[in-house]
C-alpha positions as CSV (number, residue, x, y, z in Angstrom):
1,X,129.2,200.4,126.9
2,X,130.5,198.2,123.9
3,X,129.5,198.5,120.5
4,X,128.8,196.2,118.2
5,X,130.0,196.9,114.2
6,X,127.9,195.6,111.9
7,X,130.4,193.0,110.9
8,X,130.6,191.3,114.6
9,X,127.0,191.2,114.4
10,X,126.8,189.3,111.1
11,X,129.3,186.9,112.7
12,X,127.6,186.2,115.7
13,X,124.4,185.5,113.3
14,X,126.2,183.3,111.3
15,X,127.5,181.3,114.2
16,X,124.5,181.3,115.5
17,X,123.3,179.9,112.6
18,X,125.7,176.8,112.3
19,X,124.8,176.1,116.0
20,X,121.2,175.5,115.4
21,X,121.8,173.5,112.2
22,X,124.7,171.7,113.7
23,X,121.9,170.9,116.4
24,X,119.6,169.9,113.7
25,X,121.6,167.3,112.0
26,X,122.6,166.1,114.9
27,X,118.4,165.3,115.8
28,X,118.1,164.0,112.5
29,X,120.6,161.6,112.0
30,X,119.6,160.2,115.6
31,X,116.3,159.6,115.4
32,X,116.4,157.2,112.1
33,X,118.6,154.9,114.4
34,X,115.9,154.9,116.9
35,X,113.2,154.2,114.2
36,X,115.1,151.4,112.7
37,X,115.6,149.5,116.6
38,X,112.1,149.9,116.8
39,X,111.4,148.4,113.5
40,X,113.7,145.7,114.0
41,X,112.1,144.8,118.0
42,X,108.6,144.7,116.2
43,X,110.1,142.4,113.6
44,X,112.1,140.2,115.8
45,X,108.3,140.0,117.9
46,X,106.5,139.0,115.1
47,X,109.2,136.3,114.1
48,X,109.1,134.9,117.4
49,X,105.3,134.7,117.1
50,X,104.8,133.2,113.7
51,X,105.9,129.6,114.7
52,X,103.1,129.0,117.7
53,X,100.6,130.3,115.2
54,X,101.3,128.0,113.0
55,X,102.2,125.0,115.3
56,X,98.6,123.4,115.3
57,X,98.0,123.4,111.3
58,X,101.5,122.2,110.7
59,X,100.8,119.0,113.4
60,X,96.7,118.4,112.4
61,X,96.7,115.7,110.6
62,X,93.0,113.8,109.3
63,X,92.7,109.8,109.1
64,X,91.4,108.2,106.5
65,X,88.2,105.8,107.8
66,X,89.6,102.1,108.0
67,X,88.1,100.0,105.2
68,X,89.9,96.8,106.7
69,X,89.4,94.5,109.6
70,X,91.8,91.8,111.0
71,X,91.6,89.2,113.2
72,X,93.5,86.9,115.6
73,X,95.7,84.4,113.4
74,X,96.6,87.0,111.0
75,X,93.0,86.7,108.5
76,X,91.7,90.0,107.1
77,X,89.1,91.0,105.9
78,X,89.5,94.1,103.3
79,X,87.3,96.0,100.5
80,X,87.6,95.0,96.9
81,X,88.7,98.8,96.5
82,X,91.5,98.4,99.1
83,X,93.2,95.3,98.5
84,X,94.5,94.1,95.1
85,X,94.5,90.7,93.8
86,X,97.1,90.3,91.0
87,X,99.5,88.3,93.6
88,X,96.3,85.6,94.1
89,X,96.1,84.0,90.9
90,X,93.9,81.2,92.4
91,X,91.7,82.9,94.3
92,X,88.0,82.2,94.6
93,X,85.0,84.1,94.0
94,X,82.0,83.7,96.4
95,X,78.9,85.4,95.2
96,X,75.9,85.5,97.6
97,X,74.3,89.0,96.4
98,X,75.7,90.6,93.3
99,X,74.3,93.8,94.5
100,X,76.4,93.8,97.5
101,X,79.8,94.9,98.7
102,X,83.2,93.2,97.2
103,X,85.6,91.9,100.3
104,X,88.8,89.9,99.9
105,X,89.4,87.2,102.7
106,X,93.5,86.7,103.3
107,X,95.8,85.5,105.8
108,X,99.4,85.7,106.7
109,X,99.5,82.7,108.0
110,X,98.0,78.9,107.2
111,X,94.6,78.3,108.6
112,X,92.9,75.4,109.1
113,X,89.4,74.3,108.4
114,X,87.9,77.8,106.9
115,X,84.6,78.3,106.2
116,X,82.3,81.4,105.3
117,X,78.8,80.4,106.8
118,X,75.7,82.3,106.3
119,X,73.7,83.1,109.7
120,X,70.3,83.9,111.1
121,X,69.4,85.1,114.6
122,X,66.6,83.3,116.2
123,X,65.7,83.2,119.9
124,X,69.1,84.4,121.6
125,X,71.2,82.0,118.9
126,X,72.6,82.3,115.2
127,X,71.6,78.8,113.3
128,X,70.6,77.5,110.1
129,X,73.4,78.1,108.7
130,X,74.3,77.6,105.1
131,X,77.9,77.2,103.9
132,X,79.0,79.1,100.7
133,X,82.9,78.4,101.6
134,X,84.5,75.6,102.9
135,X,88.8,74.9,102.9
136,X,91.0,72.5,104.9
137,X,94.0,73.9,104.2
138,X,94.0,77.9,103.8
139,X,97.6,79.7,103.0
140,X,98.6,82.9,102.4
141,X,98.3,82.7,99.1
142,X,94.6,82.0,98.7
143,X,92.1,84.6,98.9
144,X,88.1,84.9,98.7
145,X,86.5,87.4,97.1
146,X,83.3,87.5,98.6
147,X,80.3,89.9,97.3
148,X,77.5,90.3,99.8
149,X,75.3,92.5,101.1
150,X,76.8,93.3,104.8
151,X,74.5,94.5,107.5
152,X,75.0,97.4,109.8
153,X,73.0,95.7,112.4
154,X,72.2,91.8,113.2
155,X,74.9,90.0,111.1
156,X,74.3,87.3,108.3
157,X,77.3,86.3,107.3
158,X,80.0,84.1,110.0
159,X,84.0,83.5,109.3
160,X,85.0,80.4,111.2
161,X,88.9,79.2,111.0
162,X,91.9,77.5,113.3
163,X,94.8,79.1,113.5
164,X,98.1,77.8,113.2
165,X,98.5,77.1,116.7
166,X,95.2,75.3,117.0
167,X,92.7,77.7,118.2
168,X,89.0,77.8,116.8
169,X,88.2,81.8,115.6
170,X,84.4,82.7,114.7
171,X,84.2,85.9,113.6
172,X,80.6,87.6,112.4
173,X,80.6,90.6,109.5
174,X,79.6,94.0,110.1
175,X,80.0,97.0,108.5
176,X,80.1,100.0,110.5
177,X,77.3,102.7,110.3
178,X,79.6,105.6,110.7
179,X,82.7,105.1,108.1
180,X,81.4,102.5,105.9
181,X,84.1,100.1,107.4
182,X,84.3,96.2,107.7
183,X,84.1,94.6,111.3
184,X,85.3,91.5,112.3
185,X,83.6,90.7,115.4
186,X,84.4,87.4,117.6
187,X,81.1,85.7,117.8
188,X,79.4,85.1,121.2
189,X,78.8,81.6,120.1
190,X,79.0,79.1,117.3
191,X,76.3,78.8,114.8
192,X,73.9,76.0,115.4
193,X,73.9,75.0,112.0
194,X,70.7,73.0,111.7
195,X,69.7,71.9,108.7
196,X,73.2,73.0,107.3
197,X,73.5,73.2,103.5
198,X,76.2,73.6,101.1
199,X,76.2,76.4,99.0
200,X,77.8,75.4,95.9
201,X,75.0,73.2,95.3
């Protein structure tokens, strides 16, 4: 039978010993690499993520309510708030209620015949109108500012112009009962301007 000294023992303890701590290391210095893949898949995930989650607030996007309102002929209609009128040093001031909104009349182009009528609704038909504003030759660098009390319903107030290739526009003022905003709307028919006055008198 062999015998063991007490030295060979001591040896074969001490390799042993190595073995298990060479296997130790060897578990310890692998399983940070495995941590650290991990880490990096779950960041590479949430990286790939982050755009789409951010997709619909970076393309949302909220309008401003209009506060203009143009026509055929290239008139507009816009608030006193919204359109400046330093380049208009002739234009002319229409006031029918000083209570009432400020709007600035332009155009792009030269109109013919312009006139700002005031209108009632009687019967199926807007007449009696009286005229506040009244131009042969409108160009681009006139302008009305008009103050007047605009209607969310029936309207009271009718724009009437030709355009420079002769048509007749008739356009009626609202203001819309959701923004606030200025309507130009083509009228269904002309005034019937009975008993027509002028308004600068």
């Amino acid at each position: 039978m062999f015998k063991t000294t007490p030295k060979v023992r001591v040896f074969f303890k001490i390799i042993v010993l190595l073995s298990m701590c060479l296997l130790i290391f060897a578990a310890c210095t692998k399983e940070p690499d495995n941590n650290q893949t991990s880490a990096d898949t779950a960041g590479a995930n949430e990286g790939s993520e982050a755009p789409s989650s951010e997709t619909p607030n970076d393309t949302t996007t909220e309008s401003a309510p209009p506060s203009s309102a143009s026509s055929e002929g290239g008139a507009s209609l816009q608030l006193l708030s919204e359109k400046s009128l330093e380049d208009y040093s002739d234009y002319e001031e229409i006031i029918i209620d000083a209570s009432g909104t400020s709007m600035v009349f332009t155009s792009t182009g030269t109109l013919k015949n312009v006139r700002l009528i005031g209108v009632n609704y009687n019967d199926g038909v807007f007449e009696e109108g009286l005229i506040y504003y009244t131009k042969e030759t409108f160009t681009s660098e006139d302008a009305i500012l008009i103050t007047a009390t605009i209607p969310e319903g029936t309207p009271n107030l009718l724009i009437s112009y030709v355009d420079g290739d002769g048509n007749q526009h008739n356009y009626h003022i609202y203001r819309s009962g959701v923004d606030g905003s200025l309507i130009l709307s083509p009228a269904e028919s002309d005034p019937v301007l009975s008993e027509t006055t002028d308004g600068s008198d």
